[in-house]
C-alpha positions in Angstrom: -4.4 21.4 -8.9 -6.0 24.7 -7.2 -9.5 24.1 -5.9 -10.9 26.4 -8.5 -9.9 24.3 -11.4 -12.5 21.3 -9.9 -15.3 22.0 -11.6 -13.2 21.9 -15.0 -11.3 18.8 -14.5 -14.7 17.1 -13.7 -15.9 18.2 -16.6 -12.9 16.5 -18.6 -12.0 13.4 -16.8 -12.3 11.0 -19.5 -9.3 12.8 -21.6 -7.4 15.0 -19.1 -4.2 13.5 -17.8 -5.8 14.4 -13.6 -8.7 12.9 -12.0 -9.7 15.4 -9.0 -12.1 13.0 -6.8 -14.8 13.4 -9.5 -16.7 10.5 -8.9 -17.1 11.8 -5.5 -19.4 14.3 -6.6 -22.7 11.5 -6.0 -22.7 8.5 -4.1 -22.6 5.3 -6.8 -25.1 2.5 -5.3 -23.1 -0.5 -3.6 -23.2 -3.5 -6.9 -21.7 -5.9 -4.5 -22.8 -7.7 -1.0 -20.8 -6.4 1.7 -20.6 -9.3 4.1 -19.3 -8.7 8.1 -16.4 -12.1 8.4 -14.5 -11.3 11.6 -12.8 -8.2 13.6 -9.4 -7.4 14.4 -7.5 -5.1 16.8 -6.3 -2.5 14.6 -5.6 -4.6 11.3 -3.1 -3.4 8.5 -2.3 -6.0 6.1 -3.5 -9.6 5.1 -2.8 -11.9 2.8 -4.5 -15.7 1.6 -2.6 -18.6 1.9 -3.0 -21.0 -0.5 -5.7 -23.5 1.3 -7.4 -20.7 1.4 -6.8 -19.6 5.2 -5.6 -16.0 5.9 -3.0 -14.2 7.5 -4.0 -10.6 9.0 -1.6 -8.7 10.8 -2.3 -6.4 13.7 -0.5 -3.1 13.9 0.2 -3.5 17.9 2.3 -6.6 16.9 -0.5 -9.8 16.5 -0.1 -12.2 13.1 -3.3 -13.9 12.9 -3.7 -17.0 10.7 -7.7 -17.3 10.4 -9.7 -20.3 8.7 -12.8 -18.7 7.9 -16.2 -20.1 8.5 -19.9 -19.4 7.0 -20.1 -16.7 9.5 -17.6 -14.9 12.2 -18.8 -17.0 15.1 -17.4 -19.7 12.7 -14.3 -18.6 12.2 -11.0 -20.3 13.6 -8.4 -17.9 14.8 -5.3 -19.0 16.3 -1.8 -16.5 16.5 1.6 -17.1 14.6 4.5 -16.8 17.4 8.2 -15.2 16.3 6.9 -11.9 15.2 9.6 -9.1 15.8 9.2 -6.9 18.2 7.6 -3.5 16.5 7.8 0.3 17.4 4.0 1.0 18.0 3.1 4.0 17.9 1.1 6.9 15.7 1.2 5.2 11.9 4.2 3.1 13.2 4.1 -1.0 13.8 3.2 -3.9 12.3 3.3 -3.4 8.4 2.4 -5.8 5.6 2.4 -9.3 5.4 3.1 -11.0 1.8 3.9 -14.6 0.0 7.3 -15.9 -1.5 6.0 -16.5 -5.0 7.0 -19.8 -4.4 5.7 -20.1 -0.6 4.2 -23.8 -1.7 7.5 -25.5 -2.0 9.6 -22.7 0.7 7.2 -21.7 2.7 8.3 -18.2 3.4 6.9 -15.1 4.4 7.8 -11.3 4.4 6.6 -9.2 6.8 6.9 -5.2 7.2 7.0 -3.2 10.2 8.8 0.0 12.5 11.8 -0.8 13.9 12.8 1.0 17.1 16.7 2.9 17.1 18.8 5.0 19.6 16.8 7.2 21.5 13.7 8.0 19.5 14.9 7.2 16.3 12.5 4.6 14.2 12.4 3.3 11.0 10.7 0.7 8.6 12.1 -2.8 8.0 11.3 -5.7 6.3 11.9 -9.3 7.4 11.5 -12.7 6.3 10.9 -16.1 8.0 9.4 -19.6 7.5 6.2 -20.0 8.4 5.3 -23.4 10.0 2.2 -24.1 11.1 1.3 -26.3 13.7 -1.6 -28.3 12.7 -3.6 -26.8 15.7 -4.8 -23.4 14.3 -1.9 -21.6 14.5 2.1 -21.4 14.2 5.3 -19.8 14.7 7.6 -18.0 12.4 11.1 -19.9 12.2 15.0 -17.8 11.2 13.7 -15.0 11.2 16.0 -12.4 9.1 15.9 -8.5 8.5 17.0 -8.1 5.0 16.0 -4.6 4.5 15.8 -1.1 6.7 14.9 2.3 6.2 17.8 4.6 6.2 18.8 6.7 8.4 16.2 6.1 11.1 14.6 9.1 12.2 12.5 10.9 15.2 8.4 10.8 14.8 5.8 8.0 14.0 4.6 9.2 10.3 5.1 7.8 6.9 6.6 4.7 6.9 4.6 3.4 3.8 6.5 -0.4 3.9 4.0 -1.8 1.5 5.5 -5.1 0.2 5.1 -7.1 -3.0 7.0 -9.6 -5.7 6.7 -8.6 -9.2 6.7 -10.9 -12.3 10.4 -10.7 -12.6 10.6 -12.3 -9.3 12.1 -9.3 -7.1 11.1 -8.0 -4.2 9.6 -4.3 -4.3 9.3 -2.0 -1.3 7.6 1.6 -0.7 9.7 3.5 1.4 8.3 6.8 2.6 9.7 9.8 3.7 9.2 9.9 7.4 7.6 13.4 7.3 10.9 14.9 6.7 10.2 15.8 3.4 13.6 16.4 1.5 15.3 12.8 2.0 12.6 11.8 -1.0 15.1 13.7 -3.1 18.5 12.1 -0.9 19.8 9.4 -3.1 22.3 8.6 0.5 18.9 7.9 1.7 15.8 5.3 0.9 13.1 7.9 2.4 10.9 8.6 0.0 11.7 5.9 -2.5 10.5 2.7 -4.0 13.2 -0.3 -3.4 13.6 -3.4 -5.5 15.9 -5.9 -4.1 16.4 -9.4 -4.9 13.9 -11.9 -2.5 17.0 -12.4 0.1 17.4 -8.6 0.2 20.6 -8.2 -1.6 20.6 -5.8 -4.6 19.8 -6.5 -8.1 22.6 -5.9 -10.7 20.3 -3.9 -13.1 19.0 -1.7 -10.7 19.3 1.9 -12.5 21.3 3.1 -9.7 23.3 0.2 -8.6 26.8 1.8 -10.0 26.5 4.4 -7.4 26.7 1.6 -4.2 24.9 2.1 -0.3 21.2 2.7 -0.6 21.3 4.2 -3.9 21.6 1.1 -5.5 18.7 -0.2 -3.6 16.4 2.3 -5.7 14.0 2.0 -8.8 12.2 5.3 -8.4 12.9 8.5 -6.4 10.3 11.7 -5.1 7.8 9.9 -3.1 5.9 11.3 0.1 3.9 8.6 1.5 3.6 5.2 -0.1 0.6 3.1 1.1 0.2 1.3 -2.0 1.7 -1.1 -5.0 0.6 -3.3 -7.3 1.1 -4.6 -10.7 -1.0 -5.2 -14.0 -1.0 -7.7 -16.4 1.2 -6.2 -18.5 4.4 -6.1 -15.4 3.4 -2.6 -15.0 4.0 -1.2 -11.7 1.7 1.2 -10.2 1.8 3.5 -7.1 -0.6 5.5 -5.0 0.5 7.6 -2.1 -0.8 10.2 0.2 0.3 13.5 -1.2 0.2 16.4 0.9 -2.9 18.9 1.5 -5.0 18.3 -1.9 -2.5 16.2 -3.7 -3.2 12.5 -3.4 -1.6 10.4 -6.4 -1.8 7.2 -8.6 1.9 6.8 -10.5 3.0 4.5 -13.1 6.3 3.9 -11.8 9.2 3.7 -14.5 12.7 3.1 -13.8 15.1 5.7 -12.8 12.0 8.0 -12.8 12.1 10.9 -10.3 7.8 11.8 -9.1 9.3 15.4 -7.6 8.1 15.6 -3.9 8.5 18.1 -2.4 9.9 19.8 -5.3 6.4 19.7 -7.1 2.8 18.6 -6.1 -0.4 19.2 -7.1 -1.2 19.9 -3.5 0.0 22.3 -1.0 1.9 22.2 2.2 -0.9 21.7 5.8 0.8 25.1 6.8 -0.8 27.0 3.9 2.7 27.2 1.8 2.9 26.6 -1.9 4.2 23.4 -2.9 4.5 24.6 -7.3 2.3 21.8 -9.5 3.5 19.2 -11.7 3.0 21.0 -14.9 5.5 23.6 -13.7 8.4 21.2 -13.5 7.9 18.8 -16.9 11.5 17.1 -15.6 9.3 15.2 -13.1 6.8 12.4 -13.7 3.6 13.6 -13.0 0.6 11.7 -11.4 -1.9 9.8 -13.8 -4.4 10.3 -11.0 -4.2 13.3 -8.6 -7.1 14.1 -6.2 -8.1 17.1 -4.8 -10.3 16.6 -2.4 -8.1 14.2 -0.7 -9.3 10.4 -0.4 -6.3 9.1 1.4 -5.6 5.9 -0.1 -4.5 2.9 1.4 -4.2 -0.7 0.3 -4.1 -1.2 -3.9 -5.5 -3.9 -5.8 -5.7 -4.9 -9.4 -8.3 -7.2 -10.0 -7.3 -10.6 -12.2 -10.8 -12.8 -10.4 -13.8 -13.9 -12.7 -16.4 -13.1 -9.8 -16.5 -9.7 -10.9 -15.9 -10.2 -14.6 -16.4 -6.4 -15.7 -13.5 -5.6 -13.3 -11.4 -7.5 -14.1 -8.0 -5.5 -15.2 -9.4 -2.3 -12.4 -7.5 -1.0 -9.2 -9.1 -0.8 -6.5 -7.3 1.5 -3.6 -8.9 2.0 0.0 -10.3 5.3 1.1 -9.1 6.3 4.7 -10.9 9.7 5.4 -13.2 9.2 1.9 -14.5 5.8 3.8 -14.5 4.8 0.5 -13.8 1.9 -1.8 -12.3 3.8 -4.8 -12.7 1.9 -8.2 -10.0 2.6 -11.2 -10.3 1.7 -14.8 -7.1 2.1 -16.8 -6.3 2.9 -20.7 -3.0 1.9 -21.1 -0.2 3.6 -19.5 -3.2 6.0 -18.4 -6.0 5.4 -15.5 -9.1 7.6 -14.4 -11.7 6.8 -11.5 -14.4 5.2 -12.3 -16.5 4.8 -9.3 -16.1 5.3 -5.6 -18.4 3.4 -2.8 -18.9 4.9 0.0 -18.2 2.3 2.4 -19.6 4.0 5.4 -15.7 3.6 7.5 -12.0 3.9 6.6 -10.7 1.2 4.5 -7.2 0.1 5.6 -6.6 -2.7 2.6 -7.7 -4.5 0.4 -7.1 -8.0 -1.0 -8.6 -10.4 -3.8 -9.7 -13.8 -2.4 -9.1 -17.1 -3.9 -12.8 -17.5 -5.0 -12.3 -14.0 -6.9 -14.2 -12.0 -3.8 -12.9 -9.0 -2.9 -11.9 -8.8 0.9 -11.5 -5.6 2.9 -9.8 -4.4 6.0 -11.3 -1.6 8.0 -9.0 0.7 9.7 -9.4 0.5 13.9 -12.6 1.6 14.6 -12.7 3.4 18.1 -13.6 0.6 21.0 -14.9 -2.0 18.3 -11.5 -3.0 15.9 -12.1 -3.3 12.3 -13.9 -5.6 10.6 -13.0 -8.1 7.9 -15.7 -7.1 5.1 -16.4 -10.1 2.2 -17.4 -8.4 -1.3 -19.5 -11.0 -3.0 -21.3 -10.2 -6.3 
């Protein structure tokens, strides 16, 4: 949406089908504690276990499995041996780290992460191992297996996306970004720029909408994606999106099957070398954003909220804020969302995760020569 039209979508939020970052417009008071519980070396993903213990990963290559105590200096933090080796390097390494749904009785894990190729060539991958722990504070990861890669690997260290989870129906979902190469998000021989469903051992789903075409096609649900830092769904089994659009385009999608989202065909924002990129409305063939933000607030890790701590929340998104340093709060009507409040959170928020006790738990993204904290939000 062009920068002068701001002031208008502010003005209509409520009913238009765009939000343009206006919450941002004055700072909402913090209505939660924000509690200091531990610091990592550049920390990207985490996940609870079910005794309540936590896995973080570490971008460089580190799993951490971390009991947490009253206060940092009481925390336990040992280190889960087997990771793979990861391609380190501008956004790339270790990715996300997520449950089996039924990790109680199998104990398996799936982790994300950039792969190393010929030459320069990188990619994202997903594998999955058994987690055993050792009964000392830590563990190792046992047969470890790739069961998914981004294709073809590519040059540079941008846009991986590899944001993991398991939807109700059991399968596997992955965000797939386009490496910063722009036109493979439109490639159906490609999974750049794509969101993947796969079955949990990484073969292909029958019903996939383009599984009659074979090779990575068949791997997709949804097509025209930039960068993917986000997925989550509702209580309903919907499956929603945010991803880091280009200059003045950041997005929140319902994703639908088969559905094509248009980069770089169509954005609402525009190219960082000053070309046009033409807007969603321009182009009704693609699905257009239910949330697009101009100024940027370059989300990260998404949320929807099912706890009881924060009862009035319960049902709302909540997406991390990279340069916003926010915590970005979405309330949804139906199959449409707006924001509802953004708190400023003072640093750049990498994830964020819900905690057995309904808490919400933040990562922060590396902060330079002090790492990023683990942040408790308590009522």
């Amino acid at each position: 949406m062009p920068r002068n039209l701001l002031a208008v979508a502010c003005a209509t939020a409520m009913f238009a089908l765009f939000s343009t970052g206006c919450a941002a417009q004055e700072k909402t008071p913090l209505p939660f504690k924000s509690t200091p519980m531990g610091q990592f070396d550049e920390p990207w993903a985490m996940t609870f276990l079910p005794d309540g213990r936590l896995l973080v990963s570490e971008k460089k290559g580190a799993l951490k499995l971390v009991a947490l105590g009253a206060t940092p200096a009481e925390n336990r933090i040992g280190d889960i041996s087997g990771v793979p080796a990861v391609a380190y390097g501008g956004q790339g390494g270790f990715g996300d780290v997520v449950l089996h749904p039924q990790f109680a009785s199998n104990g398996l894990v799936y982790l994300s992460y950039a792969e190393a190729g010929e030459g320069d060539a990188r990619g994202g991958a997903v594998a999955r191992a058994k987690l055993v722990l050792d009964g000392n504070g830590g563990g190792a990861l046992s047969g470890l297996t790739v069961i998914w890669r981004q294709v073809p690997k590519v040059s540079g260290n941008g846009h991986y996306g590899h944001r993991i989870a398991f939807g109700p129906d059991g399968k596997l979902w992955i965000t797939s970004s386009e490496r910063q190469k722009f036109t493979p998000a439109q490639d159906m021989k490609s999974n750049l720029g794509k969101i993947v469903r796969l079955n949990d051992d990484g073969s292909v789903p029958a019903d996939n909408p383009f599984a009659k075409q074979g090779g990575v096609a068949a791997q997709v649900w949804s097509l025209g994606h930039r960068n993917a830092l986000g997925i989550a769904f509702d209580a309903q089994g919907r499956l929603w999106e945010q991803e880091m659009g280009p200059e003045g385009g950041d997005e929140l999608n319902l994703i639908e099957r088969g559905k094509n989202y248009g980069y770089p065909i169509v954005s609402n924002g525009d190219h960082y070398d000053g070309r046009d990129i033409p807007d969603h409305a321009t182009r009704p063939e693609f699905e257009a954003p239910k949330i697009s933000w101009n100024p940027v607030i370059s989300p990260a890790g998404l949320l929807i909220y099912s706890g009881t701590a924060f009862p009035d929340w319960k049902g709302d998104a909540f997406i991390g804020g990279l340069s916003s340093k926010s915590l970005v709060r979405i309330e949804f009507d139906g199959i449409q969302a707006h924001e509802a409040a953004r708190y400023d959170m003072g640093q750049r928020i990498r994830e964020v995760e819900q905690g057995p006790d309904g808490n919400l738990w933040l990562l922060e993204d590396e902060k330079p020569g002090s790492g990023g904290r683990l942040l408790k939000l308590s009522p």
